[in-house]
C-alpha positions in Angstrom: 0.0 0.0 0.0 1.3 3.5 -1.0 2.1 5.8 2.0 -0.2 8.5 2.1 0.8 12.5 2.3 -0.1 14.7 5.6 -3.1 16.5 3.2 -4.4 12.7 2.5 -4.2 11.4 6.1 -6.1 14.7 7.4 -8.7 14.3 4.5 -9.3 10.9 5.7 -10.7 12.8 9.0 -13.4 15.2 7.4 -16.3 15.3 6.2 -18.5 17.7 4.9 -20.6 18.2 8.1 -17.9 17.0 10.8 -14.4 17.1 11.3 -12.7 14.7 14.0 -10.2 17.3 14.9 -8.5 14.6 17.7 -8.8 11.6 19.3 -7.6 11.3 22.6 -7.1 7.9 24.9 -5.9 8.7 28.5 -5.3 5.5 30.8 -5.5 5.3 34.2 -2.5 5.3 35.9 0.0 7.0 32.8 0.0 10.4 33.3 0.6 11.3 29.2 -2.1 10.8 27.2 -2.5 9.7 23.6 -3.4 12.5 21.3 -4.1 11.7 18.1 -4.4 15.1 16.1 -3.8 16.7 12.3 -1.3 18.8 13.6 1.1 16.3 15.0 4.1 16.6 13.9 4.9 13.3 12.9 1.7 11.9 11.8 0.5 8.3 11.6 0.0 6.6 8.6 -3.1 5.4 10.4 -4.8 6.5 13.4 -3.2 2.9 15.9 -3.3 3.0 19.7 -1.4 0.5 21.8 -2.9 -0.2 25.7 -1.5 -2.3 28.2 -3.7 -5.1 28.9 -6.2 -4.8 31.6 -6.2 -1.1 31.5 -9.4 1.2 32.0 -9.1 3.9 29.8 -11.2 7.1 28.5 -11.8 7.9 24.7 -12.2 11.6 24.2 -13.3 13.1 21.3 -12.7 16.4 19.6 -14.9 17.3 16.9 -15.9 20.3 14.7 -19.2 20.7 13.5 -19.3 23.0 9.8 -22.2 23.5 7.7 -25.2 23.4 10.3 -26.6 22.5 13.6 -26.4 18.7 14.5 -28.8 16.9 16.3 -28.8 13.9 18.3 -25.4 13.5 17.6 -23.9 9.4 19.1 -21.4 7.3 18.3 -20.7 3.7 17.9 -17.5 1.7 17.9 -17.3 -1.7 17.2 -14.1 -4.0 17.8 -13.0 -7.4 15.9 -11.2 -10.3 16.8 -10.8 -12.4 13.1 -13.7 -10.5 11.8 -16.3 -11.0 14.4 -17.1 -8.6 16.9 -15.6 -8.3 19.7 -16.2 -5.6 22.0 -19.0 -2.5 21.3 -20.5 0.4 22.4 -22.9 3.0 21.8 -22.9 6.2 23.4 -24.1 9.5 23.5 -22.5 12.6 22.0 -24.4 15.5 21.8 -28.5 16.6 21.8 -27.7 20.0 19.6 -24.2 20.4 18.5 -24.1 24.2 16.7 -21.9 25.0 14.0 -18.6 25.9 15.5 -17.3 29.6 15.6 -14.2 31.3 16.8 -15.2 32.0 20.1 -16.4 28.1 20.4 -13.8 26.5 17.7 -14.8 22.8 18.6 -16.8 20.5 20.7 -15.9 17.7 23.0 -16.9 14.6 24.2 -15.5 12.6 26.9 -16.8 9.2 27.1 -17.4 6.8 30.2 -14.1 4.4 31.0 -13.5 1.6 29.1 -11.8 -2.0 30.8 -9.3 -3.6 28.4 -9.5 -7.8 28.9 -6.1 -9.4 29.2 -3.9 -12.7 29.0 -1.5 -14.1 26.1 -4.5 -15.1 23.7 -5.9 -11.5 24.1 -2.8 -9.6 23.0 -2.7 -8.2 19.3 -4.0 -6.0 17.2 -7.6 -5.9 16.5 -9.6 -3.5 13.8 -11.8 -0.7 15.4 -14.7 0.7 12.9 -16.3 4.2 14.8 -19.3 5.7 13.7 -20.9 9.1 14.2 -24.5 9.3 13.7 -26.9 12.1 13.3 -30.3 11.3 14.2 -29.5 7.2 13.2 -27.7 8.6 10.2 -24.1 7.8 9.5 -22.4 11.4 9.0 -19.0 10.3 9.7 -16.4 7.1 10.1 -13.0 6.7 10.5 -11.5 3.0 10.6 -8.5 2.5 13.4 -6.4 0.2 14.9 -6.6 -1.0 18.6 -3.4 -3.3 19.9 -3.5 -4.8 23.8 0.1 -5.3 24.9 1.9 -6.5 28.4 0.8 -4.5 31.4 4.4 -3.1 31.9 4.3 -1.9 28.2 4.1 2.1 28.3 0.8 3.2 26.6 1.5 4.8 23.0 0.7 5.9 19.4 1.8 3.5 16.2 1.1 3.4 13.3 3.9 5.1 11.5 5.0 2.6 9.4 
């Protein structure tokens, strides 16, 4: 597969009524969280986050809303392990998201904690597919990359290969 350029890799993170402008993982216990961001300055080839096993950890998302108001904004992300699902959730976003403005340049959404499982025949790398949805209406995905390590592995960003 052809490496992408930076204006590809950000492209692949807009649409035309939302723009995930970050996507953060903090886990408890590591005081650096994982930002993933278009202005990084080396950026991904593809958005990857590597957890320690058995970790609790919170997914926060940054988003831009463009063209008009959105309502009943939620969000789904589904997990697979060989193709079948794994792990999934469906949460809440936003009742009325406005267009953003200078004075309010983006919105944000923390989600509740999340509990990785654990053990040798857990570890790897498993596909994540996210979803936004206006009103039951797909506006937005993005497809990424989650990978459960050791415990004493130090939470961090791949994907740059």
């Amino acid at each position: 597969m052809a490496k992408k350029t930076r204006e590809e890799l950000i492209e692949d993170f807009q649409s035309e009524l939302i723009d995930l402008v970050s996507m953060t993982i903090e886990v408890e216990g590591y005081s650096k969280s994982l930002e993933y961001h278009p202005e990084m300055e080396d950026l991904p080839q593809r958005l990857h986050f590597i957890l320690p096993e058995y970790s609790t950890y919170y997914l926060i998302i940054t988003y831009k809303v463009k063209s008009r108001a959105l309502k009943k904004l939620t969000y789904s992300q589904v997990v697979k392990k060989h193709g079948i699902p794994f792990a999934s959730r469906d949460l809440h976003m936003n009742d009325h998201a406005e267009v953003n403005t200078e004075e309010k340049p983006t919105h944000l959404v923390r989600f509740p904690p999340d509990k990785l499982p654990g053990g040798r025949l857990i570890r790897g790398t498993y596909p994540a597919h996210s979803k936004f949805y206006e009103e039951g209406k797909t506006i937005f995905s993005c497809d990424w990359l989650i990978e459960v390590v050791k415990k004493d592995e130090q939470p961090r960003i791949g994907g740059f290969n």
